[in-house]
C-alpha positions in Angstrom: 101.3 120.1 74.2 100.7 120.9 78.0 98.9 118.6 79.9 96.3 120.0 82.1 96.0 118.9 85.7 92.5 117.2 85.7 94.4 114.8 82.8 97.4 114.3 85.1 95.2 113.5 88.3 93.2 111.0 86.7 96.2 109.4 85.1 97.3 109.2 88.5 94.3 107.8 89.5 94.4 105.2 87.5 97.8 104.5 88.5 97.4 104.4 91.8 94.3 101.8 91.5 96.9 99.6 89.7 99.5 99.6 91.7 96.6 99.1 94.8 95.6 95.5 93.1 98.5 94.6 92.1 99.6 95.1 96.1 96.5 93.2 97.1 97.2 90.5 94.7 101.3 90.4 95.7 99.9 89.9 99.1 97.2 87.0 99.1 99.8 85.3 96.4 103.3 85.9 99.0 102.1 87.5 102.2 103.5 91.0 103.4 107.3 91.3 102.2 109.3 94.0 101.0 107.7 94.5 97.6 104.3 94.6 99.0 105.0 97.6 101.1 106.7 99.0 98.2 103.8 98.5 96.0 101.1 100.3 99.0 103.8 103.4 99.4 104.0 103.8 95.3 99.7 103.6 95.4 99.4 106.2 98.1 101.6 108.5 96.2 99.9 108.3 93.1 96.5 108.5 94.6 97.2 111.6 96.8 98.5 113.5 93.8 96.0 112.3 91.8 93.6 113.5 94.2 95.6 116.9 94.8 95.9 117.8 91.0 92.0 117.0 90.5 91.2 119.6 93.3 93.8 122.3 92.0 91.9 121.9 88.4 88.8 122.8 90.1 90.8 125.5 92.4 92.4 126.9 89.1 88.9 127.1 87.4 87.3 128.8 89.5 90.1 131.8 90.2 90.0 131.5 86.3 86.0 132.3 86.4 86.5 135.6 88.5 
């Protein structure tokens, strides 16, 4: 089964919301260390791509529309 992009953004999305609280919660619990930082890199990953596979759905729909 192939996976369309919209599907794969929001997964992404949803990742990247996670990994965002659990950054905010590994802070106010232990303060800024290592794992923190690697928890806010991981979340802006998955949020850009989320965000960039959302917009190429759209972008592919509408080439697909002319």
């Amino acid at each position: 089964m192939k996976r369309s992009p919209l599907f794969s953004g929001i997964v992404y999305l949803i990742l990247g919301l996670l990994f965002t609280y659990f950054a905010v919660q590994n802070v106010n619990d232990q303060g800024w260390g290592f794992f923190s930082y690697l928890l806010v890199v991981i979340a802006t990953f998955d949020l850009g791509s989320g965000i960039r596979m959302i917009l190429f759905h759209f972008k592919l729909k509408t080439i697909q529309k002319k």
